[in-house]
C-alpha positions in Angstrom: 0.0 0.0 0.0 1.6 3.1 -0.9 2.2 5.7 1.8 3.9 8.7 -0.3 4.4 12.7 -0.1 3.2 14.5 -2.9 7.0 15.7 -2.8 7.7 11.7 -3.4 5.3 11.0 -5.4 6.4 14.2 -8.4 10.6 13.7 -7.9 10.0 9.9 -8.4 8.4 10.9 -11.8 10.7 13.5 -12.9 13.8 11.8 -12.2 15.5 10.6 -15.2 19.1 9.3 -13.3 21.2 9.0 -10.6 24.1 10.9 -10.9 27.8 9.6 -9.8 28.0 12.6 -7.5 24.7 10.9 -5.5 22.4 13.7 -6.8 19.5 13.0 -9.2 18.6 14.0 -11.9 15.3 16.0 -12.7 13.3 17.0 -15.8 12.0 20.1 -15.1 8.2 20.8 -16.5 8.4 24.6 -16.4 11.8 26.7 -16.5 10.6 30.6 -15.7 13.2 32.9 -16.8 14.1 36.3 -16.1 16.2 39.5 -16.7 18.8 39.1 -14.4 20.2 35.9 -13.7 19.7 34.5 -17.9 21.8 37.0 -19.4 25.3 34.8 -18.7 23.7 31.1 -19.4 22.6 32.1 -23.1 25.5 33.3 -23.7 27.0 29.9 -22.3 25.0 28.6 -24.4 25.7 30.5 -27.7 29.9 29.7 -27.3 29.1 26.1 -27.1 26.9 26.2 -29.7 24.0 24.4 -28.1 20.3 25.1 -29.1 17.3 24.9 -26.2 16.0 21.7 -26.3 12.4 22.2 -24.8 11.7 26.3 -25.8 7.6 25.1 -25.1 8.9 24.6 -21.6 10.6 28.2 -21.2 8.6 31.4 -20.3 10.5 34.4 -19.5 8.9 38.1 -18.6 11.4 40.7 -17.4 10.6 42.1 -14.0 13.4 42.7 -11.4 14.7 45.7 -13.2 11.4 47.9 -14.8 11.0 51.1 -13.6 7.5 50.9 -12.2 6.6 54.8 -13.4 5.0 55.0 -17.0 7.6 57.5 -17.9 9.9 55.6 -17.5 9.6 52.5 -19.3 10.3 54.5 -22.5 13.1 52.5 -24.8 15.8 52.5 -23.8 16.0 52.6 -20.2 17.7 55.3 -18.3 19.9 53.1 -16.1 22.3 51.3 -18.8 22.5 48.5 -17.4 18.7 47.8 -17.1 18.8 48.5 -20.6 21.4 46.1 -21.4 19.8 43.2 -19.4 16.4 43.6 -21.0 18.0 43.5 -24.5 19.7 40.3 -23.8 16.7 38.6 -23.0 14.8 40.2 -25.9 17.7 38.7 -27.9 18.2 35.6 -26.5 14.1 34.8 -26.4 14.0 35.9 -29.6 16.8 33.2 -31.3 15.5 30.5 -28.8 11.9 30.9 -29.6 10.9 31.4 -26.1 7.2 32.9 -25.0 8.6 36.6 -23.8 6.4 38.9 -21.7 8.2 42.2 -22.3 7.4 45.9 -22.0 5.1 46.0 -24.5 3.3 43.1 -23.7 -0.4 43.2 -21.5 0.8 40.2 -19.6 4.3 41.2 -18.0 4.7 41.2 -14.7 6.5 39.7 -11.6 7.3 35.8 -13.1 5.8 34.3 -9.6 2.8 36.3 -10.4 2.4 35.8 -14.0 2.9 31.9 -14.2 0.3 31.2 -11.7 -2.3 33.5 -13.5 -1.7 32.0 -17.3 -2.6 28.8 -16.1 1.2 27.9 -16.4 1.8 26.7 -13.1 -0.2 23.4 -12.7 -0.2 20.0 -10.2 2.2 18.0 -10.5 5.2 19.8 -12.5 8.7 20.4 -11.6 9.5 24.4 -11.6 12.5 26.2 -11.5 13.8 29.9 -11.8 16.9 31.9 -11.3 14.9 33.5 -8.1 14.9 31.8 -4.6 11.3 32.8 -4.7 10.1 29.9 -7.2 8.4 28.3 -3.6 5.5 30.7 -4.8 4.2 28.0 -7.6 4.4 25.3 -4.7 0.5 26.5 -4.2 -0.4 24.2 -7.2 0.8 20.7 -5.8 4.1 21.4 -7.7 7.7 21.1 -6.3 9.2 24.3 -7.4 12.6 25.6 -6.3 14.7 28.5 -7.0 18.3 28.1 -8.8 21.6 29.4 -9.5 23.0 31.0 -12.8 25.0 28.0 -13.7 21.9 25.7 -13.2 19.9 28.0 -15.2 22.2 27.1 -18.1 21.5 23.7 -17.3 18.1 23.8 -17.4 18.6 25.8 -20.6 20.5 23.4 -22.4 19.0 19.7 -21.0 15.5 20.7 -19.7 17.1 18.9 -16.5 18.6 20.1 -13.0 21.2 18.2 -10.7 19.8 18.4 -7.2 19.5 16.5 -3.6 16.1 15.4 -2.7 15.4 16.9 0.9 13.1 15.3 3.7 9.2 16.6 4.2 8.2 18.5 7.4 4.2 18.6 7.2 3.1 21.8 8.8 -0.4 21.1 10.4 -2.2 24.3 11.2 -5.4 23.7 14.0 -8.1 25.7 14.1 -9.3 29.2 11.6 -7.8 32.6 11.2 -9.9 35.0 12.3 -11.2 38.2 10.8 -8.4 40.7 9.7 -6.0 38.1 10.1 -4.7 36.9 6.5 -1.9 34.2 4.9 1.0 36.9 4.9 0.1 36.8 9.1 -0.2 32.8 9.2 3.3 32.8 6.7 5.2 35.1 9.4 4.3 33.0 12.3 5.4 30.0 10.6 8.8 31.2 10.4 8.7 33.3 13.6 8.2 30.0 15.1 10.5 27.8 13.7 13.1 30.3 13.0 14.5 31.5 9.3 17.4 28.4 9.4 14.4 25.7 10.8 13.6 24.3 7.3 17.3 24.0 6.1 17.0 20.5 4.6 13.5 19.9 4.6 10.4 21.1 2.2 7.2 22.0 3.5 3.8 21.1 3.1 1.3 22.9 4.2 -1.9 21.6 5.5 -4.5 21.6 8.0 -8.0 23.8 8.3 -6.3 27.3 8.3 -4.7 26.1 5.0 -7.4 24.5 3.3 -9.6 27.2 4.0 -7.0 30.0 1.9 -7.5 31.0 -1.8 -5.6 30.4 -4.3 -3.8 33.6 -4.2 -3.6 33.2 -0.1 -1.7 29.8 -0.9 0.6 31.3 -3.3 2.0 33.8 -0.3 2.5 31.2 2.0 4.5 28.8 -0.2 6.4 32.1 -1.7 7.7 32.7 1.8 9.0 29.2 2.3 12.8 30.0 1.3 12.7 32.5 4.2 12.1 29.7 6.9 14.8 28.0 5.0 13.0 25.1 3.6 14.0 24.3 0.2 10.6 24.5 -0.8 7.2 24.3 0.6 3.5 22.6 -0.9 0.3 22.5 -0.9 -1.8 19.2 -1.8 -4.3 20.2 -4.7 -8.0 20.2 -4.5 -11.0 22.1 -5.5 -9.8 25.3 -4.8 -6.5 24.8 -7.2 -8.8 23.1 -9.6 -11.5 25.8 -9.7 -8.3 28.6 -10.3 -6.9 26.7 -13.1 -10.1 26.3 -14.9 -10.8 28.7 -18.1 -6.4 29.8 -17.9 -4.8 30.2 -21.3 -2.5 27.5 -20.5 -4.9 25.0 -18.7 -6.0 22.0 -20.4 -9.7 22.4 -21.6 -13.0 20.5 -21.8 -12.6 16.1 -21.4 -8.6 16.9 -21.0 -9.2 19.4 -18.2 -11.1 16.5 -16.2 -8.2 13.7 -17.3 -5.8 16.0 -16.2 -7.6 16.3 -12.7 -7.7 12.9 -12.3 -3.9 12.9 -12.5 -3.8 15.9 -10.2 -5.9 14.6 -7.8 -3.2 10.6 -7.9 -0.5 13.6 -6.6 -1.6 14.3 -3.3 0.0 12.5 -0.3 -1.3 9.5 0.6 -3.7 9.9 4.0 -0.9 7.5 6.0 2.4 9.2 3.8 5.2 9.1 5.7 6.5 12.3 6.8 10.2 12.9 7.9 8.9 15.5 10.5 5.2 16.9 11.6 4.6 20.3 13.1 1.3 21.3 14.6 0.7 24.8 14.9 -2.4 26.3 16.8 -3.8 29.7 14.6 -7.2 30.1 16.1 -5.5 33.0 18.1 -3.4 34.0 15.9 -2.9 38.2 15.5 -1.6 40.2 12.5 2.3 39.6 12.9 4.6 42.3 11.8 8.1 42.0 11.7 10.3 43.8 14.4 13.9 43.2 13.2 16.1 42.0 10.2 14.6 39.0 9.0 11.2 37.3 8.6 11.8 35.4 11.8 12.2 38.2 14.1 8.1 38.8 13.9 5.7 38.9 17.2 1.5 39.6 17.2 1.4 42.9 16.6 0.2 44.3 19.9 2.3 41.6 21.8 5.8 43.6 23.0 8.9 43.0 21.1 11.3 40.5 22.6 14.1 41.1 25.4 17.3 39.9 23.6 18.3 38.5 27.2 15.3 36.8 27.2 15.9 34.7 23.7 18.1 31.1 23.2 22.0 32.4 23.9 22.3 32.1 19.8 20.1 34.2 18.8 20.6 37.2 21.7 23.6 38.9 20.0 21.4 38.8 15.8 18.3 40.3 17.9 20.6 43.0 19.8 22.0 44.1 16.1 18.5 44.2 14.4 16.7 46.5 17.5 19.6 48.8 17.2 19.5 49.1 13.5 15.4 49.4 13.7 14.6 51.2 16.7 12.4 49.2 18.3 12.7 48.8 22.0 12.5 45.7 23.6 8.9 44.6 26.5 7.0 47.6 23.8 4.7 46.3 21.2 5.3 47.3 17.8 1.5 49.1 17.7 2.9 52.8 17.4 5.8 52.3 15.3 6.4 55.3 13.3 6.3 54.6 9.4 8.1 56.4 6.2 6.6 54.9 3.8 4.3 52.1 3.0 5.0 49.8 -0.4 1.9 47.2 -1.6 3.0 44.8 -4.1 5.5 42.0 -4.5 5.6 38.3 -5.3 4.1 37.8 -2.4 1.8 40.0 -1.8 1.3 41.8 -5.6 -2.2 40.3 -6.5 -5.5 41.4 -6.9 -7.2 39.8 -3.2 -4.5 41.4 -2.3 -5.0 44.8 -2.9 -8.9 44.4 -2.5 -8.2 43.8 0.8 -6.4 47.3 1.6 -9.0 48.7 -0.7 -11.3 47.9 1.9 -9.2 49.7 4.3 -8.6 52.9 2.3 -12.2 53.4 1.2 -13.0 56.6 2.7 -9.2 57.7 4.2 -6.4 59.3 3.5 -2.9 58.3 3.8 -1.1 60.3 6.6 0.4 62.9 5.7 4.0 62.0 6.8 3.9 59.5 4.3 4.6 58.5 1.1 2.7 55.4 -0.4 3.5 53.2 -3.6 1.0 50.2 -5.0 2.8 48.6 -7.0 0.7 45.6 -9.3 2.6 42.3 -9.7 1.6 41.9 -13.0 -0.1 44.6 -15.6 -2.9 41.6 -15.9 -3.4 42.4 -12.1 -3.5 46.2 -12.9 -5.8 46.2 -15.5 -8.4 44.2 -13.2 -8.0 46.1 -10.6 -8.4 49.2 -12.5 -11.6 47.3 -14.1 -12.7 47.3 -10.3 -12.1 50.6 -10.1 -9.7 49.6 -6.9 -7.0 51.7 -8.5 -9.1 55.1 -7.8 -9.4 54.1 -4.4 -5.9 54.0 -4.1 -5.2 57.5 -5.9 -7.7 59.1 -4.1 -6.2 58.3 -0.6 -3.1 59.3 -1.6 -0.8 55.9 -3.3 1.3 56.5 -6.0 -0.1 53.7 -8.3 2.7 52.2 -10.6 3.2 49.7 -13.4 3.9 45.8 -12.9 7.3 44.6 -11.6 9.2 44.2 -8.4 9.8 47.4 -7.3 10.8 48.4 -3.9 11.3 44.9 -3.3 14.6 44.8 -3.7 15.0 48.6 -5.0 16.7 47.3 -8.4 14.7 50.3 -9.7 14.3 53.9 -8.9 12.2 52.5 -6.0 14.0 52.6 -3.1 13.6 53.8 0.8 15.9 56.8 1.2 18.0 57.1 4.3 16.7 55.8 7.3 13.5 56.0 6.7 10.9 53.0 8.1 8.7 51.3 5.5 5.6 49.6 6.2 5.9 46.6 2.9 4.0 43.8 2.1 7.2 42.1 0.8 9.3 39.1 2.2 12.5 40.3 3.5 13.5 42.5 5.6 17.5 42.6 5.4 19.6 45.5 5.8 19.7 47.1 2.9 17.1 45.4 1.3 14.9 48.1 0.2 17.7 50.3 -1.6 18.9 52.1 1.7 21.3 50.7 4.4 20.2 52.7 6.7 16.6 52.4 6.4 14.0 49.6 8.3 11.5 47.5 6.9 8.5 45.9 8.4 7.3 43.1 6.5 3.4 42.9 7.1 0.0 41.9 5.5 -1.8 44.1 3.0 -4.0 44.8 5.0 -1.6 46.1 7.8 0.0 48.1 4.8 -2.9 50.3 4.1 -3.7 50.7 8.3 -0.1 51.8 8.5 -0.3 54.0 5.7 -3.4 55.8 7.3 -2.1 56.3 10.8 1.8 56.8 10.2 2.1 54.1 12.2 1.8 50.5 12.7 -1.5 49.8 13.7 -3.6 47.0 14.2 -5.7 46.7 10.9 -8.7 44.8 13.6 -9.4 48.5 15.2 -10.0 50.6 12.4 -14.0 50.8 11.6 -13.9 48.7 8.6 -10.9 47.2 8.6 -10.0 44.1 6.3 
């Protein structure tokens, strides 16, 4: 009787050999590709004279480096090397007859954002990118990891990838989030609790009430955020909530094969008795908005619960929290409720979709953002844009006071013109919060939900989202 993890279960079927260095070999289903890590594997490729095998199994979309303001997406870019890195990849698409999403295209956007949304992203695949965020397409009941530039190559070149097959943690979540408590909140306790190194040779997959109960676009934050707990990876089993998503995408099967392929999907999920390597239960019935008080996703608490005593942690980690609260201010036994914010920034691969900024909609109707502030929305994709402006969600935004932008990453990683500016303190809806992170070394981020973005906005201050009339 078999007894397998989904993880088990989709590497047995993609591996085509064991390697003599005791790796295994993988065909990869679906290689994403971007502006910034491709640009040295074509040209690997071109001196060695190698064609891609599989272009039908390459999508690339250039988001990392795109200014987000309309003005300045004009050809050619201002910065030179932006410029330079999106002509490779025009170039190198074009002679390897891969699908590009570029500028001019009504579907670019963030990859992790634009996969999922075509219907590329399906049960059951093997995904990879140069971008340690690939976890994101996890949601689906895939096993998707992020890579380096020379495995890119690889990829490019074989369709396959050399890698190490990691043990399974099951992360079983009891009980329901309550209201104006979302998946970016459930994500951050995750790691809070089992620290941003806990999931260094494991995967996860996710599971349990909290978990079933999350959309499709709730999903894809948590398994986006899995690479900051340190897993290699993290999962969610499919079921009618990944099948009802996929239905009517570009890129989804259609009609009778629609129904064959869910009969495949559905042979994917782990067995009720599978064997896990670990299991974590994790109580969320209580669970507040978490924010982020220091220099990495793990350093989170409840947001009206006080920030942590270094004295008070495990003797390793006393000495990272004593250099993150002097770098972001925060004083130890107060709650982070009342923490002065800069500037607040909406958008990401985690957090860049449209439930996503429907739920600060609901938060702005009616206000204004404070007047200390300075607020971006930043769409993940320009499909997400041009349904939220459909909506008419992006008027809400302009008329409390966001900047709204075009699709890409933005002040993510401040690869752009986006970028925090000294030492200011950003309220973001992204996934890291490292020194120097968001363009400035001096400046602080707070990693939070949407939701918790647009409260912040409003009050200059982190707030919690559950006391404003309204709230999300």
């Amino acid at each position: 009787m078999s007894a397998d993890t989904l993880y088990d279960k989709v590497w047995d079927q993609h591996k085509v050999a064991d390697l003599p260095n005791g790796q295994d070999q993988l065909f990869i289903g679906l290689h994403l590709i971007h502006e910034v890590t491709s640009p040295q594997p074509f040209s690997e490729l071109r001196e060695r004279g190698i064609e891609v095998p599989y272009p039908e199994r390459n999508v690339a979309t250039v988001d990392h480096i795109v200014p987000t303001q309309p003005e300045g997406r004009e050809r050619p870019l201002a910065d030179e090397s932006a410029e330079g890195m999106l002509t490779a990849l025009e170039r190198n698409t074009s002679e390897s007859d891969i699908q590009f999403y570029g500028l001019d295209s009504e579907k670019q956007g963030i990859t992790h954002v634009v996969a999922p949304e075509l219907g590329l992203t399906q049960p059951g695949m093997t995904v990879v990118c140069g971008d340690s965020h690939t976890a994101t397409h996890g949601a689906f009941g895939s096993i998707a990891f992020g890579i380096g530039t020379s495995q890119v190559r690889d990829v490019l070149a074989s369709q396959c990838v050399a890698a190490d097959k990691a043990d399974v943690r099951r992360i079983e979540t009891e009980g329901r989030l309550g209201p104006g408590v979302h998946s970016k909140d459930l994500i951050l306790k995750i790691i809070a609790e089992l620290g941003v190194d806990g999931g260094v040779g494991y995967v996860y997959e996710y599971g349990g009430e909290a978990i079933r109960d999350l959309s499709m676009e709730e999903r894809l934050a948590v398994c986006n955020m899995s690479i900051e707990g340190g897993a290699r990876a993290g999962y969610i089993n499919p079921d009618e909530t990944t099948y009802e998503f996929l239905r009517g995408r570009e890129f989804a099967p259609e009609g009778e094969a629609f129904e064959e392929r869910k009969a495949y999907w559905e042979s994917i999920r782990s067995d009720p008795d599978a064997d896990y390597d670990d299991v974590v239960h994790l109580d969320v019935s209580d669970l507040a908005p978490m924010v982020t008080w220091g220099t990495n996703p793990g350093q989170a608490v409840g947001v009206s619960e006080p920030v942590p005593a270094p004295a008070d942690l495990p003797e390793g980690k006393r000495e990272a929290a004593r250099t993150a609260q002097d770098h972001t201010g925060v004083e130890p036994g107060e709650p982070m409720a009342g923490y002065d914010i800069d500037v607040a920034f909406l958008g990401t691969c985690t957090n860049g979709r449209v439930s996503d900024f429907r739920e600060a909609a609901a938060v702005l109707e009616g206000r204004e953002v404070h007047d200390d502030v300075r607020a971006l929305a930043v769409p993940g994709s320009q499909t997400v844009k041009s349904k939220l402006e459909a909506e008419g969600i992006d008027e809400v935004f302009r008329e409390a006071g966001f900047d709204w932008r075009e699709a890409g990453c933005s002040m993510c990683l401040a690869m752009n013109d986006d970028s925090l500016e000294g030492d200011e303190r950003c309220a973001s809806s992204s996934n890291r919060n490292y020194v120097g992170r968001q363009g400035s070394k001096d400046g602080r981020t707070v990693l939070m939900s949407p939701a918790m973005v647009a409260a912040a906005a409003v009050a200059g201050e982190v707030t919690d989202v559950r006391e404003m009339e309204g709230g999300a």
